[in-house]
C-alpha positions as CSV (number, residue, x, y, z in Angstrom):
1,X,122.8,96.7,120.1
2,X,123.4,95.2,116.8
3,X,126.6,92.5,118.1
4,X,127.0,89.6,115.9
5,X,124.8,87.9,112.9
6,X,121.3,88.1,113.8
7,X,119.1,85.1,112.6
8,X,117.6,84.9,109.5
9,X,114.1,86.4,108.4
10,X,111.5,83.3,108.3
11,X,110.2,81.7,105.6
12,X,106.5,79.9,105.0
13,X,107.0,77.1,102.3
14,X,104.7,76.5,99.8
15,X,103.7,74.3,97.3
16,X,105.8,72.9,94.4
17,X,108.6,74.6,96.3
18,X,107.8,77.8,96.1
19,X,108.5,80.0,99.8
20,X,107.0,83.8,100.9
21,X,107.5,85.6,103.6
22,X,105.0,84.8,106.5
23,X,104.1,88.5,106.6
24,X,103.0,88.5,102.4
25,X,99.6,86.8,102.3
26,X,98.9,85.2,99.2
27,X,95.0,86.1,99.0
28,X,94.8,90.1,98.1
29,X,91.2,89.7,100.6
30,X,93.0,88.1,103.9
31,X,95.6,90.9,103.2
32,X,93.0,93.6,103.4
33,X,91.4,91.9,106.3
34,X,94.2,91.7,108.2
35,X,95.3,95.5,107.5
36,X,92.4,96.9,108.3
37,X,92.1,95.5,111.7
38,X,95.5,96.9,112.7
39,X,95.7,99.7,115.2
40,X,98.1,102.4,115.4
41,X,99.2,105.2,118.0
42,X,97.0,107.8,118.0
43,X,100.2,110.3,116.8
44,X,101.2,107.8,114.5
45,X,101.7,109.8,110.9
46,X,100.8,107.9,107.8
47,X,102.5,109.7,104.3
48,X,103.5,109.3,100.8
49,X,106.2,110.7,99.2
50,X,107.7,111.8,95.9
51,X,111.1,113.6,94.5
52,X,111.1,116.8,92.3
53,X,113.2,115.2,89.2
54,X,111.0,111.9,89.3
55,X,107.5,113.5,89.1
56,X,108.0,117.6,88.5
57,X,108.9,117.5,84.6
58,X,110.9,120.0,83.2
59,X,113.4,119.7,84.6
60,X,116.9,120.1,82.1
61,X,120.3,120.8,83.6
62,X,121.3,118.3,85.6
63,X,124.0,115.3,86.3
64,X,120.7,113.2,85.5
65,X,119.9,114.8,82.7
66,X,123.4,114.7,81.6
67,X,123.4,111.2,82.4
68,X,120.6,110.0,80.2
69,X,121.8,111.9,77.2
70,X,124.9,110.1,77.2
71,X,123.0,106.9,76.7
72,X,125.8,104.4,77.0
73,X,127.8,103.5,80.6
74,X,131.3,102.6,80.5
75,X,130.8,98.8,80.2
76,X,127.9,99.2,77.1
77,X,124.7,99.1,79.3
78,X,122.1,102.0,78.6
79,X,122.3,104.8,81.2
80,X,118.5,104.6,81.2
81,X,116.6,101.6,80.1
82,X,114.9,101.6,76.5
83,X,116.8,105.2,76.3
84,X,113.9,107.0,78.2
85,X,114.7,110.4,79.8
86,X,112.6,112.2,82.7
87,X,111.2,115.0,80.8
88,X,107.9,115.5,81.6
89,X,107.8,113.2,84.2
90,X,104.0,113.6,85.8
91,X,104.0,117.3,85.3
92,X,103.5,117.8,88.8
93,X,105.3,121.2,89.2
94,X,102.4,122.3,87.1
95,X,99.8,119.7,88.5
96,X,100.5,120.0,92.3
97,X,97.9,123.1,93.2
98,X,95.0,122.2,91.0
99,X,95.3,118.4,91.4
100,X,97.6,116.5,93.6
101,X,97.0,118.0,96.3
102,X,93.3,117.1,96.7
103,X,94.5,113.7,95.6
104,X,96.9,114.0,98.7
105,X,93.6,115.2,101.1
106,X,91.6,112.6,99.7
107,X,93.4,109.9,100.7
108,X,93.8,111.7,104.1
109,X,97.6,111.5,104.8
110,X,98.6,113.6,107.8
111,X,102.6,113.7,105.8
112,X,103.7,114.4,102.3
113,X,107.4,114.2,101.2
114,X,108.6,115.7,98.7
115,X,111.8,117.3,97.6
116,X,113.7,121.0,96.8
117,X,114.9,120.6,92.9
118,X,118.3,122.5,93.3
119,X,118.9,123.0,90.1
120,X,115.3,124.9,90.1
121,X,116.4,127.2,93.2
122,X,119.8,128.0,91.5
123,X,120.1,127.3,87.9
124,X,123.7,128.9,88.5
125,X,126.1,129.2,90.9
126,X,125.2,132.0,93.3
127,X,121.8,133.1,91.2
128,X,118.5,132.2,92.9
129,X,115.1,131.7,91.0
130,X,112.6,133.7,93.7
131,X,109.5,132.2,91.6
132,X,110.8,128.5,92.0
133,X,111.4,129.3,95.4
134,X,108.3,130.7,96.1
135,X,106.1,127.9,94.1
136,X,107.4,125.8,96.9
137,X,106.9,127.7,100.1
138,X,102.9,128.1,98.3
139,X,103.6,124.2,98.2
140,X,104.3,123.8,101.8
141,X,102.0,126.6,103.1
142,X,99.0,125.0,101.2
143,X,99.9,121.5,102.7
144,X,99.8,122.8,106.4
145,X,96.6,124.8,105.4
146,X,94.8,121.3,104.9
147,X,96.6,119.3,108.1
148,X,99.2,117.8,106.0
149,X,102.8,118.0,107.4
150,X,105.9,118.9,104.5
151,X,108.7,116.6,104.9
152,X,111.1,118.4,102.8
153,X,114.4,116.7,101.3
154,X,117.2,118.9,100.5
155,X,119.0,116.5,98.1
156,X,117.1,113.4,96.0
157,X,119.9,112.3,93.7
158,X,120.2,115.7,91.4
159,X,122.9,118.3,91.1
160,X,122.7,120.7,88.8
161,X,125.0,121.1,85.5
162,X,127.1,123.5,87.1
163,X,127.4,122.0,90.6
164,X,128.9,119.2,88.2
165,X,131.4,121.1,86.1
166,X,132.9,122.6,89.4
167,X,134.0,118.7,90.3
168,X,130.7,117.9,92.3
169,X,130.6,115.8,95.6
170,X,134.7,114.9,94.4
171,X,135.9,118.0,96.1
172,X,135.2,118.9,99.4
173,X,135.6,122.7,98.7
174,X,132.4,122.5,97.0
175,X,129.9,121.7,99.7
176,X,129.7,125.2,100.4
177,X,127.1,125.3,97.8
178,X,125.1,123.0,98.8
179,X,125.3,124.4,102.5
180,X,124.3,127.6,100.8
181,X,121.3,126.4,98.5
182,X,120.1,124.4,101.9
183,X,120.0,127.9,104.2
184,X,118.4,129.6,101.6
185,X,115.4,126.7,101.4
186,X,115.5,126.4,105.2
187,X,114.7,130.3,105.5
188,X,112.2,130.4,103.5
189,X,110.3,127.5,104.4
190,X,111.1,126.2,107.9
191,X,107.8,128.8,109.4
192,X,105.2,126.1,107.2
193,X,107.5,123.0,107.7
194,X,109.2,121.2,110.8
195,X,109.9,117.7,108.9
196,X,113.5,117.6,107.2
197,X,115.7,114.9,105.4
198,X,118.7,116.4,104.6
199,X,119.9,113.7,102.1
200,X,118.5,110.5,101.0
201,X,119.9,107.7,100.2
202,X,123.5,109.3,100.2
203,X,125.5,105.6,100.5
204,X,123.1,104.4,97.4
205,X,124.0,107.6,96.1
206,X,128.0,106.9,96.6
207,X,127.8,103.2,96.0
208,X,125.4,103.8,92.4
209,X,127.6,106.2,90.7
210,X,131.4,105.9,92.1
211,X,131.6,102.1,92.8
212,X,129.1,100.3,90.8
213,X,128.7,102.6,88.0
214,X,125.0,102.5,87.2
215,X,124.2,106.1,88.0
216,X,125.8,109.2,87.7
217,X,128.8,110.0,86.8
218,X,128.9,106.3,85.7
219,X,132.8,105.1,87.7
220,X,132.9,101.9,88.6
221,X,135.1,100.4,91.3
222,X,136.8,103.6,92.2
223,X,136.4,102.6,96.2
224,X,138.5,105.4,97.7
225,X,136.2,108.4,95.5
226,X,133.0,106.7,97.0
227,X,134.0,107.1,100.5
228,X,135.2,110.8,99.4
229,X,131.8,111.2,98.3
230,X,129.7,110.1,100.9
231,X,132.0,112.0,103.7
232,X,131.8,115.3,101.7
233,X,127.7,115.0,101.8
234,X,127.9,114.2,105.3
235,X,129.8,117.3,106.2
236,X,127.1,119.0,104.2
237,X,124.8,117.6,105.8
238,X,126.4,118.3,109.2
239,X,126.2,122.5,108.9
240,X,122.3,122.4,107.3
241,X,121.6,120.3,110.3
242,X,122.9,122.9,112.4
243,X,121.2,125.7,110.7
244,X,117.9,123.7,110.9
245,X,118.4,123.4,114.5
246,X,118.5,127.5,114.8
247,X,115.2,127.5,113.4
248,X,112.0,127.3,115.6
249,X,110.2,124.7,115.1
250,X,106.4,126.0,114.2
251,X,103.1,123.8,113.4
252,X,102.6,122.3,117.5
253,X,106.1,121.0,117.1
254,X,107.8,120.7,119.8
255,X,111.1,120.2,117.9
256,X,112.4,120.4,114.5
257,X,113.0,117.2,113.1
258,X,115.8,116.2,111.3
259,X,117.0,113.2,109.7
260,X,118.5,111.6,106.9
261,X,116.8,108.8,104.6
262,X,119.1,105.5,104.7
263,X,118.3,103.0,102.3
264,X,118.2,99.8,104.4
265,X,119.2,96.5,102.0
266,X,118.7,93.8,104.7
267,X,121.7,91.7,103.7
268,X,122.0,87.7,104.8
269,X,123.5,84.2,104.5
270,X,121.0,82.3,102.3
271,X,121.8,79.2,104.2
272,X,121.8,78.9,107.9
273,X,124.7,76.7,108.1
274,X,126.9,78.7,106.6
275,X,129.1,80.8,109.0
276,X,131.3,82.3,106.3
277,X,128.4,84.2,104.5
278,X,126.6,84.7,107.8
279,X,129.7,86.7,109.0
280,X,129.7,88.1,105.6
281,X,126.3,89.5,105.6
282,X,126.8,90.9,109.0
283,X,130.0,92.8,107.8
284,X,128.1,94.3,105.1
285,X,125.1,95.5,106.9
286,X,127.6,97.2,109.4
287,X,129.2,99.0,106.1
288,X,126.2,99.8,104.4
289,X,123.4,100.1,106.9
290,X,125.1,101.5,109.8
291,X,128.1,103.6,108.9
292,X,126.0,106.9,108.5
293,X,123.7,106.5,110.8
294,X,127.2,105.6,113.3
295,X,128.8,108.8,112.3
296,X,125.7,111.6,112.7
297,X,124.7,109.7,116.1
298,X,127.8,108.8,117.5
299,X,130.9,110.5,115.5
300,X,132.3,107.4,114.8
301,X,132.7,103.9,113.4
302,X,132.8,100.7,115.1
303,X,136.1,100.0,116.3
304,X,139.0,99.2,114.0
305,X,137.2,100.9,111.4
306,X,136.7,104.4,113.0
307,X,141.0,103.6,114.0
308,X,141.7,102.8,110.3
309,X,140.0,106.2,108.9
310,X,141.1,108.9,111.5
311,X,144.4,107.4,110.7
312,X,144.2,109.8,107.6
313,X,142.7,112.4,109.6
314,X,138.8,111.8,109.9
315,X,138.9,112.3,113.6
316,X,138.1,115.8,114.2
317,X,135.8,115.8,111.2
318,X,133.9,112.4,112.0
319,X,133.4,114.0,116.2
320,X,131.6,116.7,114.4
321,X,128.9,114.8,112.9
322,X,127.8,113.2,116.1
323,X,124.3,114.3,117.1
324,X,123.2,116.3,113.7
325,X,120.3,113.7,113.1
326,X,117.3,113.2,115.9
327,X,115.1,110.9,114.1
328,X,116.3,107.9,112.0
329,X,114.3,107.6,108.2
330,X,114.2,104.3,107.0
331,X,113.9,103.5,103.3
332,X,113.2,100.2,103.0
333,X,112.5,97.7,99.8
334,X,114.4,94.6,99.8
335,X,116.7,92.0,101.3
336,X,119.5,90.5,99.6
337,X,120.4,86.8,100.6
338,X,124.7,86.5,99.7
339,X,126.2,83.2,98.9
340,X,130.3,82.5,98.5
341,X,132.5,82.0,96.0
342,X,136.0,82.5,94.8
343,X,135.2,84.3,92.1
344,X,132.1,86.7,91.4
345,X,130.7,90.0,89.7
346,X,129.7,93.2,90.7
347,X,126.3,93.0,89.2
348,X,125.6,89.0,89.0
349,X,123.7,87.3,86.2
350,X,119.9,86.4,86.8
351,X,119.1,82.9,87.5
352,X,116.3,81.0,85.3
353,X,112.8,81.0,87.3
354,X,112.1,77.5,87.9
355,X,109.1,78.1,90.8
356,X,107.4,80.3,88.3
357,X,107.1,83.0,91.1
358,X,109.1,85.9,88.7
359,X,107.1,89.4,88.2
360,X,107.8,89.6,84.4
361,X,109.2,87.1,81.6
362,X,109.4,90.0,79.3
363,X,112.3,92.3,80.8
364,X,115.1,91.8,82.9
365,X,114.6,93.3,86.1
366,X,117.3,95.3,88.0
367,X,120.1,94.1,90.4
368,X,121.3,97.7,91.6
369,X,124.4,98.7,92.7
370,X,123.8,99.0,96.2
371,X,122.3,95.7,96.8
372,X,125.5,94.2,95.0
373,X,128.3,95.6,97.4
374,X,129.4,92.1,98.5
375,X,131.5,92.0,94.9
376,X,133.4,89.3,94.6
377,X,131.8,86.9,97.2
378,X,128.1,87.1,95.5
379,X,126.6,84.2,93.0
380,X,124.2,84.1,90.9
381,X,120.9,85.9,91.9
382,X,121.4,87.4,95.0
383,X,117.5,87.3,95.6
384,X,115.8,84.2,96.2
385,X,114.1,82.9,93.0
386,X,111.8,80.9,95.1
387,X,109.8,84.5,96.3
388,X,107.2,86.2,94.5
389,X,108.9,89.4,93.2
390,X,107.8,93.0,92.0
391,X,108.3,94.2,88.6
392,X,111.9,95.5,89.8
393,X,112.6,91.5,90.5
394,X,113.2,92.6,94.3
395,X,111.9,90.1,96.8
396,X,108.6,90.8,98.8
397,X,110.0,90.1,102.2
398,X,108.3,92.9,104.2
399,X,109.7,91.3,107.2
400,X,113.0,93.1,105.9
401,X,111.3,96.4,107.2
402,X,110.9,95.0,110.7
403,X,113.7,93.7,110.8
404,X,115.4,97.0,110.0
405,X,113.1,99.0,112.6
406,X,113.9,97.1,115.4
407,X,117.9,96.6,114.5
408,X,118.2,100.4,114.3
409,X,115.9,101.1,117.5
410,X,118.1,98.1,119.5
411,X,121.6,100.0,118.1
412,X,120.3,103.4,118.5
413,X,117.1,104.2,120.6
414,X,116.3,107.0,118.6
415,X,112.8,107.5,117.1
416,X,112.3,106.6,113.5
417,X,110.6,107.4,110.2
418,X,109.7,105.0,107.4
419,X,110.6,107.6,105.0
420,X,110.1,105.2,101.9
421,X,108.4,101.7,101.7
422,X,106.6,100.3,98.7
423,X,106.8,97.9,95.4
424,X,106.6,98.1,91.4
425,X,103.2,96.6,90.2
426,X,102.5,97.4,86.6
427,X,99.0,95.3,87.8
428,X,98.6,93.6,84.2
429,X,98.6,96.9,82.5
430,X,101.7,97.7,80.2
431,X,100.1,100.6,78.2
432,X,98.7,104.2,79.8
433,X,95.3,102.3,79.3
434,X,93.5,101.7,82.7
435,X,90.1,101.1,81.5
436,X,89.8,97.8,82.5
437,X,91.3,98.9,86.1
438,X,94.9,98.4,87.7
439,X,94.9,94.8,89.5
440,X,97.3,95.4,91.5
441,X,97.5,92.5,93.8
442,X,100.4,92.1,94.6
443,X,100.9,95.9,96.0
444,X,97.6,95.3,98.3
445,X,99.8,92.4,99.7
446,X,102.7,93.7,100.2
447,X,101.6,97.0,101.7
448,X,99.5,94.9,104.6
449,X,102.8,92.9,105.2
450,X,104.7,96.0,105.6
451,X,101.8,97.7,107.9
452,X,101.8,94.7,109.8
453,X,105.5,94.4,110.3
454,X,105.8,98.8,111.5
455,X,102.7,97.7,114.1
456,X,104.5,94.5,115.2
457,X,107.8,96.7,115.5
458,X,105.6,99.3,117.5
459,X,103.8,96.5,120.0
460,X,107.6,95.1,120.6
461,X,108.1,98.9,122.4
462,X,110.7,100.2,119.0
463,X,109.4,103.8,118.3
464,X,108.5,104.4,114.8
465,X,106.0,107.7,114.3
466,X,105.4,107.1,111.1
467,X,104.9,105.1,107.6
468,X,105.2,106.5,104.4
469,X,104.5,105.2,101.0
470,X,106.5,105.3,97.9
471,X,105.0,106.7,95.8
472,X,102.3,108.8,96.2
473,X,102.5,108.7,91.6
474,X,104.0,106.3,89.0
475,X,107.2,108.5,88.4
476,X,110.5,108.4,86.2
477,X,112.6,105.2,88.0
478,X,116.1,106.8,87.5
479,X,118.2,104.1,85.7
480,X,114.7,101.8,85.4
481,X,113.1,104.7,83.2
482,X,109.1,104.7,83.1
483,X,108.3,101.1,83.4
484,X,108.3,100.6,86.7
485,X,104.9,101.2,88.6
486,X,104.8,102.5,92.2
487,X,102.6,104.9,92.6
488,X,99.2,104.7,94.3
489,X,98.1,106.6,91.7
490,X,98.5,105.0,88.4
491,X,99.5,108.1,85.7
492,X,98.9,108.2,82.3
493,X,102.0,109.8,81.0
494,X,99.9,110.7,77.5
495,X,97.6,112.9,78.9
496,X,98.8,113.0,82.9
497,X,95.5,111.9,84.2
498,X,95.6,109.8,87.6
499,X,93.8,106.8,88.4
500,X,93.6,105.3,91.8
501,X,95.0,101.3,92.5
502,X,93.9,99.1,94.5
503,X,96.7,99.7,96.7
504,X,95.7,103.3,97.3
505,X,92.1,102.2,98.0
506,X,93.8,99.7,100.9
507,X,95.7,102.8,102.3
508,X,93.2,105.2,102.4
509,X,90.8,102.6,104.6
510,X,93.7,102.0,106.9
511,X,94.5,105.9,107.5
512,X,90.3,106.6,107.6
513,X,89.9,103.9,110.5
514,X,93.4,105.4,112.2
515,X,91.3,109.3,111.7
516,X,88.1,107.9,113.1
517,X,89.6,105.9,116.0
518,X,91.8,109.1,116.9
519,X,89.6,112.3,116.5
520,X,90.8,113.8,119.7
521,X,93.9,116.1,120.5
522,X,96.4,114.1,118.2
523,X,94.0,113.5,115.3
524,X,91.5,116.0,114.8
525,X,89.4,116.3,111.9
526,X,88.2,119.4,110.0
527,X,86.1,119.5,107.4
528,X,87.0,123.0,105.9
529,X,87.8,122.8,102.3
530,X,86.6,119.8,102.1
531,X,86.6,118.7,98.4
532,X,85.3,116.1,96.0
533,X,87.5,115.3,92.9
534,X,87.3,113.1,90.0
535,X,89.7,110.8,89.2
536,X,89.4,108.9,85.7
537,X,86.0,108.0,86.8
538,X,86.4,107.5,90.6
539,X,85.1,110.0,92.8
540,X,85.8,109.9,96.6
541,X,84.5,112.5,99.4
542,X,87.5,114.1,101.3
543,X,87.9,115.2,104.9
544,X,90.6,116.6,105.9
545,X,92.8,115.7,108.5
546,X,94.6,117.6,111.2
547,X,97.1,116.3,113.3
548,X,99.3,117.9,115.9
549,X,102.6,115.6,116.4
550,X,103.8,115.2,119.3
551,X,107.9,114.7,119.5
């Protein structure tokens, strides 16, 4: 259990006083030796994932689209960077039959996660779009067809317009909607799907748009709506939980699974001698890491703090929740090291880069809302500017993910998910040109380190069944806009062609040497419908995997 500040994640330093984290190799070749070597349960699930406003294009009543036509925040910033909106996005509602899903067999993921657009489902209230509906259900049943597991999410940041109008997540009357929206999906796909996130990222969600102001609706420091916010998901969460767990579970599960994907910010002291920050940092990971996870465990907060709300009368309401998650999801992408002062900001300035280890000279990157929650006792860069960084300036610390795996298994003892792990890595190319190829270094790296630190997690006995990549395409980056690059697939948003990166190529080995290793019970292969695609020039031979999970 999770008791008191834990020590701090190590550090290797290097020359000219640059540092890394031990588990980030600085040759791309000892990265790829050392990940392919690794060896995983034989159940173990390897996935990608994606989220319908982000990649489906289309898309046009919702608080995001709402948000990015207002174009200015309350403080002057852009609502979207360079004024971009999703649009298009990577066409995949129109894309997924004919070609991302053989790019998902291809790279032989047992897993792919992806989420219900509501606004799609019920453009208004009450009124249900059967062909949306049923483009997803072909979605799911064609992913089991091929031995790939849906993991659906229920909610991924988007409302729709009129969700909105009626006062949103503000007003608890309104989570009948969602509850409604969520029975509907469940019906209709739970016999090709057993794999369910509920919500993700719902105290991102809270902290992003009520507290730090940065994404929808755009209020900033309004504390007590936040917390209204993130209880009023919760209890929606609580009864689609429930009416999950009516459903039999179907595809060799043994049980549904259900779970809710927490954004992880490893927060710590960036000194060890520091006990006021080191207290600090364990304050803030109990707020922002655990609180959910508390509640739809245990039905309550640590001590004073579970006193302090059922003294406005949470009690019966927090009880509720306990139990309505069985497996823990873990988004994971950075940790945040917090110094003190007497005075600070909510969104701290960016220090100059005197190592020479920053990911881009030419754009600011992004210090997000939810990685900024200390307030008033943050200074300066609250990453270390001695790290190599991605393209979003987040520190590669993979070690963060272990860190996170075996502080929730140690607090909780419940199996886990990595629900989301991965890095921006335009790879040198700024324009939809990928002739010359994506060198994508520094995503090879940093998806060994985080291999290695879910199977060093695994060999220290936490249970974790699965890794999944984000994101399975380059994609709209909410407040970011276009220019970030995650995908394994590089997309060319001119044309929508995908290219493979050299981080795809890396995950696909790793998941082919898991297939072969594991071709029995748990990990059978079939070669039905076995495909060959081109890809921009890159053709590679699927087989098909089939795996039967074991819970």
């Amino acid at each position: 259990m999770v008791c008191g500040p834990s020590p701090l994640l190590p550090i290797t330093n290097e020359d000219k006083g640059a540092q890394r984290d031990p588990l980030f190799e600085t040759s791309e070749a000892e990265a790829v030796r050392i990940a392919k070597e690794l060896t995983f349960p034989a159940n173990f699930i390897f996935s990608s994932a994606t989220s319908a406003y982000q990649v489906e294009g289309g898309i046009v009543d919702t608080n995001w689209n709402r948000w990015e036509q207002q174009k200015r925040r309350k403080d002057g910033g852009e609502t979207v960077k360079r004024g971009e909106g999703a649009g298009m996005a990577c066409d995949m509602w129109n894309l997924f039959l004919g070609t991302d899903l053989q790019l998902i067999k291809q790279l032989g993921l047992g897993s792919f996660r992806f989420s219900v657009e509501w606004s799609r489902v019920e453009p208004s209230a009450g009124n249900y779009d059967e062909a949306a509906l049923a483009r997803y259900v072909d979605w799911c049943r064609e992913l089991r067809a091929n031995g790939i597991e849906p993991c659906v999410t229920l909610l991924h940041f988007t409302e729709p317009g009129w969700f909105v109008d009626l006062g949103g997540w503000e007003k608890r009357a309104n989570t009948k909607y969602f509850i409604d929206f969520c029975c509907l999906v469940v019906d209709r796909l739970h016999p090709h799907c057993s794999m369910w996130c509920t919500l993700n990222e719902p105290v991102g969600c809270a902290v992003n748009g009520w507290l730090a102001g940065i994404h929808p609706p755009g209020q900033q420091g309004s504390l007590r709506t936040t917390c209204q916010v993130l209880f009023h998901t919760l209890l929606g969460h609580r009864d689609v939980s429930k009416h999950i767990r009516s459903k039999k579970p179907t595809g060799g599960f043994k049980n549904q699974w259900i779970m809710i994907a927490n954004n992880i910010v490893w927060f710590e002291s960036a000194t060890r001698w520091n006990p006021f920050t080191r207290l600090l940092a364990f304050c803030i990971n109990m707020l922002f890491n655990f609180c959910v996870t508390d509640l739809c465990t245990r039905g309550r907060l640590t001590c004073l703090l579970d006193v302090f709300f059922c003294l406005f009368g949470c009690r019966k309401d927090f009880r509720s929740l306990a139990g309505t998650v069985d497996t823990i999801g873990v988004n994971n992408y950075a940790r945040v090291q917090l110094s003190m002062s007497c005075c600070g900001c909510l969104c701290p300035k960016k220090e100059p880069d005197p190592y020479g280890v920053r990911a881009s000279k030419e754009e600011e990157g992004v210090s997000s809302g939810e990685q900024n929650v200390a307030a008033g006792c943050i200074t300066g860069d609250p990453h270390n500017p001695r790290f190599e960084m991605s393209d979003m300036e987040w520190d590669l610390c993979p070690s963060s993910l272990g860190k996170a795996l075996r502080a929730f298994w140690g607090r909780y003892t419940l199996p886990m998910l990595v629900t989301e792990s991965g890095i921006a890595d335009e790879g040198g190319i700024r324009q939809n040109d990928v002739a010359a190829g994506v060198k994508d270094s520094r995503r090879v790296r940093y998806l060994s380190g985080c291999l290695r630190a879910v199977h060093a997690a695994i060999a220290d006995g936490v249970d974790v069944r699965g890794y999944t990549y984000w994101s399975l395409l380059d994609n709209f980056e909410w407040a970011e806009g276009y220019r970030p690059r995650f995908g394994l697939y590089r997309v060319n948003y001119e044309n929508m062609t995908r290219s493979e990166t050299g981080g795809l190529r890396l995950y696909r080995e790793v998941i082919a040497k898991h297939r072969n290793q594991n071709a029995g019970p748990t990990a059978k292969t079939s070669q039905k419908d076995s495909a060959t695609v081109q890809v921009d020039g890159v053709t590679s031979d699927d087989g098909t995997a089939v795996t039967d999970v074991e819970c």
